[in-house]
SEFIGU-281547 format. One record per residue (C-alpha): z, x, y; residue in one letter. Coordinates in steps of 0.25 Angstrom, whole numbers, padded with zeros to 4 digits, always signed. Example, Ala and Ser with C-alpha at 12.3 -4.5 7.8 and 13.67 -1.06 7.14 Angstrom:
# SEFIGU-281547
+0031+0049-0018A +0029+0055-0004S 
# end
This chain:
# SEFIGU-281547
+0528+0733+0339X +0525+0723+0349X +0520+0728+0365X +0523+0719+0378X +0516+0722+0389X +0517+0716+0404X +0512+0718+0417X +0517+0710+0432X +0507+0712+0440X +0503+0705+0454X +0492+0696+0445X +0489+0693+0433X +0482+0704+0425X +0480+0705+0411X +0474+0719+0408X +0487+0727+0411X +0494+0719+0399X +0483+0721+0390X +0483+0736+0393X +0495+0737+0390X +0496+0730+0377X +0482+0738+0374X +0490+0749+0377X +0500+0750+0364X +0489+0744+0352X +0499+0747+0342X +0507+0737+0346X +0497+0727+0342X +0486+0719+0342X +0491+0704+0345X +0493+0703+0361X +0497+0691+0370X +0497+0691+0386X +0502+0679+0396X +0502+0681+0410X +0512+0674+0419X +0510+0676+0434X +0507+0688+0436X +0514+0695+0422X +0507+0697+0409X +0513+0699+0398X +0508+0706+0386X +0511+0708+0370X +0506+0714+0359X +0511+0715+0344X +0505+0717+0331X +0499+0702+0326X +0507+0704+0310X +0520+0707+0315X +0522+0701+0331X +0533+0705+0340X +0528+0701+0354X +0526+0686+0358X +0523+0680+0372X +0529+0667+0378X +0522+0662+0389X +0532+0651+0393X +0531+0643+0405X +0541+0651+0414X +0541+0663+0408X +0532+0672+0399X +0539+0683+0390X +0532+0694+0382X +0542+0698+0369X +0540+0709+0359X +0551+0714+0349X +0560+0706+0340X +0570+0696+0346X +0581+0697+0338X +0591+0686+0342X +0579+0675+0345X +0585+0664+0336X +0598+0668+0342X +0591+0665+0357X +0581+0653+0354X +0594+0645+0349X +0603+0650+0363X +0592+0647+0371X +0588+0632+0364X +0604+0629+0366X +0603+0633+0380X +0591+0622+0381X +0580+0634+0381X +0572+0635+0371X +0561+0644+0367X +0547+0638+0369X +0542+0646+0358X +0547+0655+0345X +0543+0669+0349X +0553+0678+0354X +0547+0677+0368X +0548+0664+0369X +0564+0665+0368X +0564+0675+0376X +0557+0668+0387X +0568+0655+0384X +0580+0664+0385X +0573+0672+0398X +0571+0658+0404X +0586+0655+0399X +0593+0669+0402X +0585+0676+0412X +0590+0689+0412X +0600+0688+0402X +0589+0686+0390X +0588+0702+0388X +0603+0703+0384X +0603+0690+0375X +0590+0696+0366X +0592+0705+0354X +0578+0712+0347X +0570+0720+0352X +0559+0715+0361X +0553+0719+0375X +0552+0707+0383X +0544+0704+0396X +0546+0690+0405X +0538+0684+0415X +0539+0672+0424X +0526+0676+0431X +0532+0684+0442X +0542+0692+0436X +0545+0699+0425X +0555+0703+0414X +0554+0714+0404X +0566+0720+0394X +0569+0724+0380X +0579+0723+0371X +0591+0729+0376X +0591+0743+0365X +0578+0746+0370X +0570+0743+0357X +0557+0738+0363X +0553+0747+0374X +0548+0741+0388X +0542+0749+0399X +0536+0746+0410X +0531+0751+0425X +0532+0744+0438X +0523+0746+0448X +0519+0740+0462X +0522+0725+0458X +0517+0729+0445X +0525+0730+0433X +0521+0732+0417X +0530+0732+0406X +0527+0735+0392X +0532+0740+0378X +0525+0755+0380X +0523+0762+0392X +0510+0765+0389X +0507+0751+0390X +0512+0751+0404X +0505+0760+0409X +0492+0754+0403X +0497+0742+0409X +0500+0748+0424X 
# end
């Protein structure tokens, strides 16, 4: 099972990511980590079987892990609405509809994913609406982590 990981902090820092996806090994040895502004965000899955993909877009970076059920469903929507995906992972139709729906994307996703969003100043973190991909996180004096296990946090903080 994929891990995210993702810190806002007031610049750009790496290292509390990389703890934190050092953090949970187990959930794989294949990583990726994009900074926008002052937000990293982090994944790590297993190389043979991935669940956790990264779109660094223009506007916009999303870290995804999880399965998006209904994203065949969403890349046909969103190309009828004059939005396609720039890409075919699951982040990257996640990071079209974000672009589209803003805060309407959640309801309009089925899976189960945790999904973190950044436009470089703020961010945006949830999961799929039963609760099947955990997401916890900690805010802090302008501070804020988020990640799949609250160990990770905590190495992150």
């Amino acid at each position: 099972m994929a891990s995210l990981g993702v810190s806002l902090l007031p610049s750009v820092d790496h290292a509390p990511v990389d703890r934190m996806l050092a953090a949970a090994p187990h959930r794989g040895s294949r990583t990726e980590i994009v900074s926008r502004g002052t937000c990293t965000l982090g994944t790590s899955d297993d190389p043979d079987t991935p669940e956790a993909w990264i779109a660094d877009e223009p506007d916009v970076a999303v870290a995804f892990t999880g399965r998006l059920d209904n994203s065949e469903e969403l890349r046909k929507l969103l190309e009828g609405e004059g939005e396609p995906p720039h890409g075919d992972s699951p982040a990257s139709v996640v990071a079209a509809l974000f672009r589209r729906r803003r805060g309407d994307a959640p309801a309009l996703m089925r899976g189960s994913f945790a999904v973190a969003i950044t436009d470089g100043q703020k961010m945006w973190a949830f999961r799929d609406q039963l609760g099947f991909r955990s997401l916890f996180h900690r805010l802090e004096a302008g501070r804020a982590f988020v990640a799949s296990e609250a160990k990770q946090v905590a190495a992150g903080a």
